[in-house]
N, C-alpha and C positions, 0 to 999 in steps of 0.2 A: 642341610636340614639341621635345625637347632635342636637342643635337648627337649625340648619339649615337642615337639612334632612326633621324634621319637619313641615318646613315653606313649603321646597320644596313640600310635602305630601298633606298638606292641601290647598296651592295653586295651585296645580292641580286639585285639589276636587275641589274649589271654581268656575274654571275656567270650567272645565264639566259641573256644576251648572248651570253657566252663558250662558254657550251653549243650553242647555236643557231650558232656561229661553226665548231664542231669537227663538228657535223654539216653542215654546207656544204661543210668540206672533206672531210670523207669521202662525201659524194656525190658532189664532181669529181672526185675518184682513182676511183670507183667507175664512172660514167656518162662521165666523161671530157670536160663539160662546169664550166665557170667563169659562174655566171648573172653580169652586168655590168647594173647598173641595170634596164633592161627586156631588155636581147636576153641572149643564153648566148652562150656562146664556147666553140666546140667546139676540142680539142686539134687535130683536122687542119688547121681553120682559123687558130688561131696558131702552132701548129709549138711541138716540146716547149718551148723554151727561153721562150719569151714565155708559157706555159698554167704552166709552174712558177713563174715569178716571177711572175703574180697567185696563184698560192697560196701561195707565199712571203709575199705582203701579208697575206692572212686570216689566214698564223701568224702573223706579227708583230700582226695585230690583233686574237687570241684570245692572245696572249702578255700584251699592255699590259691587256684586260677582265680578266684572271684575275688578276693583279699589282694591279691597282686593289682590284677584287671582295676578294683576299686582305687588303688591308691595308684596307680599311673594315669589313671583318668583324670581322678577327679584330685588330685596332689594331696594327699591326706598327709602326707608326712611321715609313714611308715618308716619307711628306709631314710638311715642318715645317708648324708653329702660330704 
């Protein structure tokens, strides 16, 4: 397989990832839970300010899969060679 098939490969992964990541957060805003490894974390139990900043991480971490995902798709030229 050439480098590109590759990129192609893992930026589809990426891109799945990223979708799977925006439906995570839109079940915490929705249910008002944050799943954390195995336990959830319910909003009353962090208190707003600590239940938004782990969803502040998942957007930051459906920000960087989509930015990747985008540039091994579609070759944007992000990363040097």
């Amino acid at each position: 397989m050439n480098d590109r098939g590759a990129d192609l490969i893992v930026g589809v992964g990426c891109a799945v990832l990223a979708v799977l990541l925006v439906l995570r957060i839109g079940q915490a805003l929705r249910t008002g839970e944050v799943p954390l490894y195995r336990t959830r974390l319910t909003r009353a139990e962090a208190g707003n300010p600590r239940f938004y900043a782990l969803l502040g991480v998942n957007v930051l971490a459906f920000v960087a899969m989509f930015v990747v995902a985008a540039d091994l798709i579609f070759g944007l030229g992000l990363r040097g060679r």
